[in-house]
Every structure is written in structure tokens, then in C-alpha cells.
FIMAR-223951 format. One record per residue (C-alpha): residue number from 1; x, y negated, z. Coordinates in steps of 0.25 Angstrom, whole numbers, m for minus. Example, Ala and Ser with C-alpha at 12.3 -4.5 7.8 and 13.67 -1.06 7.14 Angstrom:
% residues 2
+-----+-------+-------+-------+
! seq !  east ! north !    up !
+-----+-------+-------+-------+
!   1 !    49 !    18 !    31 !
!   2 !    55 !     4 !    29 !
+-----+-------+-------+-------+
***
This chain:
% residues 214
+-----+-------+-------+-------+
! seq !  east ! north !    up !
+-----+-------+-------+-------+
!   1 !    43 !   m30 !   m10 !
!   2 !    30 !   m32 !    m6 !
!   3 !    18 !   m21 !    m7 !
!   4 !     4 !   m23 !    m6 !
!   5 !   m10 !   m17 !    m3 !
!   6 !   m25 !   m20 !    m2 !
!   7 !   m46 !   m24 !     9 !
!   8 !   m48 !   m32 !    20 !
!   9 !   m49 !   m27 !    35 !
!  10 !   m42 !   m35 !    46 !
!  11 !   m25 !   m33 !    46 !
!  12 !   m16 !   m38 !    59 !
!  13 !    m3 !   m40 !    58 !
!  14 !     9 !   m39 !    67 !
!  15 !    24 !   m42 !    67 !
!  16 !    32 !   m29 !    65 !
!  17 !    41 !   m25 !    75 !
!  18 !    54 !   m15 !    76 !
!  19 !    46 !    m4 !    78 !
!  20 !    37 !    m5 !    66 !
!  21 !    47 !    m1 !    58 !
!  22 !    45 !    12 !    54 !
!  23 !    31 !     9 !    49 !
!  24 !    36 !    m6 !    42 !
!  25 !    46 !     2 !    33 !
!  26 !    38 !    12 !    27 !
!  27 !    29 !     0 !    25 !
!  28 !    41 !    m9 !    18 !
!  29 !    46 !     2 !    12 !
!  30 !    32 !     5 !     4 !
!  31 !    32 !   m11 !     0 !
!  32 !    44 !    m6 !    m8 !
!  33 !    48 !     7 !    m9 !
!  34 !    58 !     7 !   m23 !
!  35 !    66 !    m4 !   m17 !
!  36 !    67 !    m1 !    m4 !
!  37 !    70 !    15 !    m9 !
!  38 !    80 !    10 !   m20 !
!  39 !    89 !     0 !   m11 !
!  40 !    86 !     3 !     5 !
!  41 !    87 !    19 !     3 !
!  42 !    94 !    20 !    m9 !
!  43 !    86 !    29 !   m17 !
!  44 !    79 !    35 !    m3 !
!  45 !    65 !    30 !     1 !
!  46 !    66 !    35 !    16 !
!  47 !    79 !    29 !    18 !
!  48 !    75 !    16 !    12 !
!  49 !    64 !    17 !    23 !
!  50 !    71 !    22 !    34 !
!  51 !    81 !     8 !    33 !
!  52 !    69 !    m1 !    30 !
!  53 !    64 !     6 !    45 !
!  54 !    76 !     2 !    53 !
!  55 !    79 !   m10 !    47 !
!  56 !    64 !   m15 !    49 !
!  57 !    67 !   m17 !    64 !
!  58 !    80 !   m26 !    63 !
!  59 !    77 !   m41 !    63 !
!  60 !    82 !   m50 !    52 !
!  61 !    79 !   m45 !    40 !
!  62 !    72 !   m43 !    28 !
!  63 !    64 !   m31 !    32 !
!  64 !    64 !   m32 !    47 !
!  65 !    50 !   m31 !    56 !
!  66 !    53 !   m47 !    58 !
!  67 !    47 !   m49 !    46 !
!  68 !    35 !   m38 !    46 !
!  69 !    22 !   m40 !    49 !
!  70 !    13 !   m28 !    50 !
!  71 !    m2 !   m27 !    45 !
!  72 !   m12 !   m17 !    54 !
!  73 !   m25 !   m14 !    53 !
!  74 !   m31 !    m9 !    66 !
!  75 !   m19 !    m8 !    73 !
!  76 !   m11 !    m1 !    62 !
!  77 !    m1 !    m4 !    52 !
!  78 !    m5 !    m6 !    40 !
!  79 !     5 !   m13 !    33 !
!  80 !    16 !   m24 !    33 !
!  81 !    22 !   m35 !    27 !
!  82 !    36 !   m42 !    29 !
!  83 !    37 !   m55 !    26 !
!  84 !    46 !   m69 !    28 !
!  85 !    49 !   m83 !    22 !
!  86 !    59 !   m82 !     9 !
!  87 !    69 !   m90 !    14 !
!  88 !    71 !   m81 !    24 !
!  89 !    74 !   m67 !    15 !
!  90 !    88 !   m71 !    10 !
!  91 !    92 !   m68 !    26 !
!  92 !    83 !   m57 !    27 !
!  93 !    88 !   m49 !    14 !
!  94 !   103 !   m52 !    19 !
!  95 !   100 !   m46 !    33 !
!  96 !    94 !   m35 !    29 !
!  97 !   104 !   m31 !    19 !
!  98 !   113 !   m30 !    30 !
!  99 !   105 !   m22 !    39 !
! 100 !   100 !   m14 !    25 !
! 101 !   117 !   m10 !    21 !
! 102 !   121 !    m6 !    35 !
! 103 !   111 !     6 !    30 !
! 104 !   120 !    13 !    20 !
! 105 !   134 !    17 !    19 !
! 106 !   145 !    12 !    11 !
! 107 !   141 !    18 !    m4 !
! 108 !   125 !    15 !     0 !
! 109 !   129 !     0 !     1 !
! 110 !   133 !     0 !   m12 !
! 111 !   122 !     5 !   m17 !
! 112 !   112 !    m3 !    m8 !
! 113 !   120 !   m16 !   m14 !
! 114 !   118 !   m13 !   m28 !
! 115 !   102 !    m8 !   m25 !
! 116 !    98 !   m21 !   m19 !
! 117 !   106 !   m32 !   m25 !
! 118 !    99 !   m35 !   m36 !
! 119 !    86 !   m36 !   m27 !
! 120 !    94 !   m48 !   m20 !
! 121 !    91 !   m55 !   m33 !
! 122 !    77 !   m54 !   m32 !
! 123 !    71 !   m66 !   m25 !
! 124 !    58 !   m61 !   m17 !
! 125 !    55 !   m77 !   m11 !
! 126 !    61 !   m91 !   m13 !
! 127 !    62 !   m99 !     2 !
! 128 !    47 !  m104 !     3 !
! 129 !    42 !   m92 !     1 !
! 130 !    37 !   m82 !     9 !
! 131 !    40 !   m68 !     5 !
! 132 !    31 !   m56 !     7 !
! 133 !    44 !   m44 !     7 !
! 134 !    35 !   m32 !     9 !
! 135 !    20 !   m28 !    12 !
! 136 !    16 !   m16 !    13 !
! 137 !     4 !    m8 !    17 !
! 138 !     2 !     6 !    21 !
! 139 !    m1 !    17 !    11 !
! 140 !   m15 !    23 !    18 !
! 141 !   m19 !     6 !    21 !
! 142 !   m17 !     1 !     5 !
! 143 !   m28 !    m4 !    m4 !
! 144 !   m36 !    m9 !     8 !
! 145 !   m32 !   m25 !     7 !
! 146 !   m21 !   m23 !    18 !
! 147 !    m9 !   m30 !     8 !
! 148 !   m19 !   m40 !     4 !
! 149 !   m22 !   m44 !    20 !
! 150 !    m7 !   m44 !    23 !
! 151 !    m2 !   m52 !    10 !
! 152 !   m12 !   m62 !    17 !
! 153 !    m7 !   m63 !    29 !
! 154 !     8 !   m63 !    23 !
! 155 !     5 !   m76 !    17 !
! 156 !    m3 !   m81 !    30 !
! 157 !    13 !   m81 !    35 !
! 158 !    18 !   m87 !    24 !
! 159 !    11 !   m98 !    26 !
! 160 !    14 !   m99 !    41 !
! 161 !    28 !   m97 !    37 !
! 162 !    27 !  m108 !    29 !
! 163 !    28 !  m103 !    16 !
! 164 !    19 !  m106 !     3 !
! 165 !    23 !   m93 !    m5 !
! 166 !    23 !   m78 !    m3 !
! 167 !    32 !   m71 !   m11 !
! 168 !    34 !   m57 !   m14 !
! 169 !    41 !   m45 !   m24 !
! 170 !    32 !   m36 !   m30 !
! 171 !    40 !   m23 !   m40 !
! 172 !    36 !   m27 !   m56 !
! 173 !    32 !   m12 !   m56 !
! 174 !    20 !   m14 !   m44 !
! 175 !    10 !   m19 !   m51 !
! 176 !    m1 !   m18 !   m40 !
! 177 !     6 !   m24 !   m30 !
! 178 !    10 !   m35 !   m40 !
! 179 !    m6 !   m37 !   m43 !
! 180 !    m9 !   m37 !   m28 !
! 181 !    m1 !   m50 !   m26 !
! 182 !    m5 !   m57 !   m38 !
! 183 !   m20 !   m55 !   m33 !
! 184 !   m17 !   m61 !   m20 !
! 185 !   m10 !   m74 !   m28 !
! 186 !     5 !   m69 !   m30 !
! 187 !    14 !   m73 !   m44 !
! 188 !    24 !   m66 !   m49 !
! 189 !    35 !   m78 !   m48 !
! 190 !    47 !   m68 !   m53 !
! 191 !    52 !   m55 !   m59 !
! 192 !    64 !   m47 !   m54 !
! 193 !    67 !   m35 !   m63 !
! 194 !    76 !   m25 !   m61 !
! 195 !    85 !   m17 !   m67 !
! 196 !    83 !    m6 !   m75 !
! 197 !    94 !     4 !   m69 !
! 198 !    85 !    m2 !   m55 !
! 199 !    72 !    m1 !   m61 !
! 200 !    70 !    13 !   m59 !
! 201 !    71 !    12 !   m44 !
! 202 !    66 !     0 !   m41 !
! 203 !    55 !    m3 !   m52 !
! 204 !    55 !   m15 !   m63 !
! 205 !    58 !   m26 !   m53 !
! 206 !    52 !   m36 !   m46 !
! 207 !    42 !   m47 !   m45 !
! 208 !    40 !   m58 !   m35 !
! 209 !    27 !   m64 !   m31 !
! 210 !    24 !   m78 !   m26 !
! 211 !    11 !   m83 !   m19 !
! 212 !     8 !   m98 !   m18 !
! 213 !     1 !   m99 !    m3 !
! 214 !   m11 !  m110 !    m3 !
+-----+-------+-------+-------+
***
């Protein structure tokens, strides 16, 4: 899911790489911490962190550092975003699903089936688009126009990808988050809602944002 933040001073960007994992997952993790607490660590917030980290170094799927880019300010870190052209994620969610299983033992799958599936039904991009998975920026740097630089620059490579839309999922229940995309041009194309008995985890639901690129 993608989070935001916001006053301009000059952000680089980089690749991610193995290594940066421990720093990426905290980040990822902070774009969406009810999902990724409910389903990834079923019920437990460190464990849901501890397999985003060694998953982000493997290659080939949905939240691996070959799709990351890291913003930073003066040499540091100061935030991320991962992103890819959508008609790529149908092999990115199945490939991590695989990886993301081989974490739990034989009671714990079943119960990470039945936690993510119904999210399988929630599209995030249709194939021309270009979906924004997760943005993050660090806690101390927020507020200070960083998100604002790197939705930018996200749709800078949408366009070199060849893509004409960004798209993205915002929770119905982030209501800042969901005005700081409108301001920069996003519309609500869809609502996902979920459950009741799921609701209390997880929040209302979802929404999903599209951006028409000029």
C-alpha cells in the first residue's frame, strides 16, 4: 500500500541492493503495517517485519530490492518507493507467495491462505499501468515534501517505462494519505471493502487511485 509524506530540498536516488534490506523493510513495513501485521506475521508485527527483511534480498518478486529505489538526502536514507509496470504483478504476487509460505509450518499455512486470499481479489493495476506498491518515508524526515519529490520521480519512470497511468491502493480508513494523492492529481477508480469479521485488523478496506500522466 502506498504511504506518503511531504518541502522541497534536492533527493537522489539509487537502486536498492541485498544489503539494504534491513533498512527497506522497516520502510515497507511502515507503508503498511495492518496488512502486513495481519497476513505476513499472523497477528505479530516483528515477525511480519523479520520475513519482509529476508525476503527483500531474493530476486523475482513482489517485494524484492529489484524493484526498490531508495530516496536520500545528503547521503542518507530517507525513504523509498517500490515500484513496476502492472502487467508484470500477477508473476511477482505468485512468486512471492512461494517464497512467503515456505515461512510457516503446516497449521500457519492454512492460516496464511485464508488471511490473503481474499486480498488476491483486489486489483491494485490493470496491464498499461504502472503501479506505485509502496512508498514510504522515514519517521524523523516526514512533512518536509520528501513523498511529494519521490511520487515525482515515480511517475518520471512510468513514463520511461512506457506507461500513461500510476496507480496505486490507499486503506478507506487513511484519509490523509488518501488527500495527498488527490492533491497531486490521483482518482479514486475503485473500492474494495472488507469484511466485517476482517475489518477489525485490517481496517474498512480499500481504495485504488489512478493518475492520468500528460
Amino acid at each position: 500500500m502506498a504511504g506518503n509524506n511531504e518541502s522541497p530540498t534536492q533527493i537522489n536516488y539509487r537502486p536498492a541492493q541485498p544489503e539494504d534490506a534491513h533498512l527497506a523493510s522497516r520502510l515497507i513495513f511502515d507503508s503498511f503495517p495492518k496488512t502486513a501485521t495481519f497476513v505476513f506475521g499472523l497477528g505479530d508485527a516483528q515477525r511480519a517485519k523479520a520475513i519482509l527483511t529476508g525476503l527483500f534480498s531474493q530476486p523475482g518478486h513482489r517485494f524484492s530490492y529489484q524493484f526498490t529505489d531508495i530516496a536520500t538526502q545528503g547521503g542518507q536514507a530517507v525513504g523509498l518507493f517500490l515500484a513496476y509496470p502492472g502487467k508484470g504483478q500477477f508473476w511477482l504476487n505468485y512468486h512471492f507467495a512461494r517464497l512467503l509460505i515456505k515461512q510457516y509450518h503446516l497449521i500457519e499455512k492454512i492460516k496464511l491462505i485464508r488471511r490473503s486470499l481474499p486480498m488476491a481479489f483486489v486489483q491494485e493495476a490493470a496491464r498499461d499501468e504502472y503501479l506505485l506498491a509502496n512508498l514510504a518515508v522515514k519517521k524523523g524526515r516526514r512533512n518536509q515534501g520528501i513523498g511529494e519529490q519521490i511520487l515525482s520521480h515515480v511517475e518520471e519512470k512510468a513514463q520511461q517505462a512506457g506507461s500513461q497511468r500510476v496507480s496505486l491502493i490507499v486503506t478507506l480508513d487513511n484519509q490523509k494519505v488518501r488527500c495527498f494523492y488527490e492533491r497531486h492529481g490521483y482518482k479514486i477508480k475503485a473500492i474494495h471493502p472488507e469484511t466485517n469479521q476482517r475489518a477489525g485488523h485490517l481496517g474498512p478496506g480499500y481504495q485504488r487511485m489512478v493518475k492520468e500522466l500528460k
